[in-house]
Residue, then its C-alpha position, 0 to 999 in steps of 0.5 A: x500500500x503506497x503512502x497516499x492509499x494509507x492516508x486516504x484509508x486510516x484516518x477516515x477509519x478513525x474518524x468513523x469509530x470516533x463516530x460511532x463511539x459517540x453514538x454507542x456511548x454518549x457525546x461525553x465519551x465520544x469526545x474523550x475519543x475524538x481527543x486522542x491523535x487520531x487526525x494529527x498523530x497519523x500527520x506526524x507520522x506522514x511527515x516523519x516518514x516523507x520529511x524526517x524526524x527533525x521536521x516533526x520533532x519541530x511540528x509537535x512544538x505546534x500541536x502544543x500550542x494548538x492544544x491550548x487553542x483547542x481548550x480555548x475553543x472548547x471553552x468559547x464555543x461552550x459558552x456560546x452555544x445557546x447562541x446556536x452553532x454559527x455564533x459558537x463556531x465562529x466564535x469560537x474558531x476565532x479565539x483558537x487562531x488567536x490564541x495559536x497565534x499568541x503562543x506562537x508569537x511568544x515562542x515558549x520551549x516544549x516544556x512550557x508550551x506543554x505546561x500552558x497545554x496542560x493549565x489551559x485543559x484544566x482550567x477550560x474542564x474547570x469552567x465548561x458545564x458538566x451536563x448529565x441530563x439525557x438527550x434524545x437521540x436523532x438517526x443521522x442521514x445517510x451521507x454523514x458518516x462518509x461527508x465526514x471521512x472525506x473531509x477528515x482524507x482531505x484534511x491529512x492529505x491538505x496538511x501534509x502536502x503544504x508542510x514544507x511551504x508553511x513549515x513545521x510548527x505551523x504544520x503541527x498546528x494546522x494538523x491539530x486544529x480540532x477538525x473531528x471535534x468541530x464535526x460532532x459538536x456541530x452535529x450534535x448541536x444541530x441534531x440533539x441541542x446545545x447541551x450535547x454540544x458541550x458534552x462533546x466538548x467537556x470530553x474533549x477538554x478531557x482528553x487534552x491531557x493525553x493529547x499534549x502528553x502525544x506531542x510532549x513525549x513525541x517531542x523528546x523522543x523522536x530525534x534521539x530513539x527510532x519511530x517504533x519507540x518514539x510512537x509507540x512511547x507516545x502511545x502508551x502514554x496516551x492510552x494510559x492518561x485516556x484510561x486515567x481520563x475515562x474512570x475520572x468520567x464513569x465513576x461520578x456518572x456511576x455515583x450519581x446514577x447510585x444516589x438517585x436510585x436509593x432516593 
């Protein structure tokens, strides 16, 4: 299989069980997976293999930065969302260019653009609301699911075709700008209603532990140990703050469903 043939076919497969996870689990956890690398982990390791370790070692610099502009644009978004979904995307699109564009102006080492990534999660998770109550659930239209795979195919094929003209911090950050999250906040906001919306994107926000965790360790790693060690540490890394990330998530659900039960 050519490098071109596995772009067009892994990350669309992603996107399709991101998809499906939110609609067997719920929009919480379906946006606790849409955080995982699942668009701009194949990225990197397309312009590992197409423009060398030292070129994406550079990038994750610019997934940082973009994982504090995703906090951000969860948390404007959230805010906005009664508004409907045009106000709070556009919205909330605008504070993730400006915010980027801060980080990237600032110039911070990968250590401290990975604690800002780290503060901005935490802080957003602090401040989105944890909305527990049931929403009705709608069937999508047919040409949703694969609307969805194309644009994500193109959007790894756009990237990693640009890199070398825009460079790779702005690579990292293009590649990281929440694409998968955009389309199930916005369906759901559609479909269901502003409240699924933000549990999309609370569970995001939650995931963005695990997804600046990718890029730090990404960072140290990838010009010093081989791609198997440097991916797969990253990996493992990922899963384990993600299992952390979901237990934190079930347990008060599991809580509250006991505490209204003995009532």
């Amino acid at each position: 299989m050519n490098l071109l043939a596995f772009k067009l076919i892994v990350t669309p497969l992603l996107l399709l069980a991101a998809s499906m996870a939110v609609r067997r689990w719920g929009e919480a956890i379906g946006g606790l997976v849409v955080a995982l690398p699942l668009t701009s982990g194949p990225i990197s390791l397309f312009l590992t293999l197409e423009h060398g370790s030292a070129f994406a070692a550079q990038a994750t610099a610019g997934s940082l930065v973009a994982t504090a502009a995703q906090a951000a644009f969860c948390l404007v978004y959230c805010r906005l969302a009664v508004q409907g979904w045009p106000v709070a995307l556009a919205g909330a699109c605008a504070t993730f260019s400006i915010v980027a564009g801060l980080l990237q102006h600032i110039a911070l080492p990968e250590t401290g653009l990975f604690l800002v990534a780290i503060l901005a999660a935490m802080l957003a998770l602090s401040v989105i609301p944890n909305t527990t109550a049931k929403t009705d659930r709608l069937d999508a239209p047919w040409w949703d699911l694969p609307t969805r795979m194309a644009l994500i195919a193109g959007l790894v094929v756009s990237v990693t075709l640009t890199a070398p003209y825009v460079g790779p911090q702005a690579s990292g950050v293009l590649a990281s700008f929440p694409f998968m999250g955009i389309i199930l906040a916005v369906f759901s906001h559609r479909m269901i209603g502003h409240a699924a919306a933000q549990q999309v994107l609370r569970g995001m926000v939650a995931g963005l532990l695990a997804f600046a965790a990718f890029f730090y360790v990404l960072g140290l790693t990838l010009t010093r140990f081989n791609l198997l060690i440097a991916y797969g540490g990253a990996i493992v890394c990922t899963l384990a703050i993600q299992a952390v990330s979901l237990y934190r998530m079930r347990v008060p659900a599991t809580v509250s469903a006991e505490s209204a039960r003995m009532r």
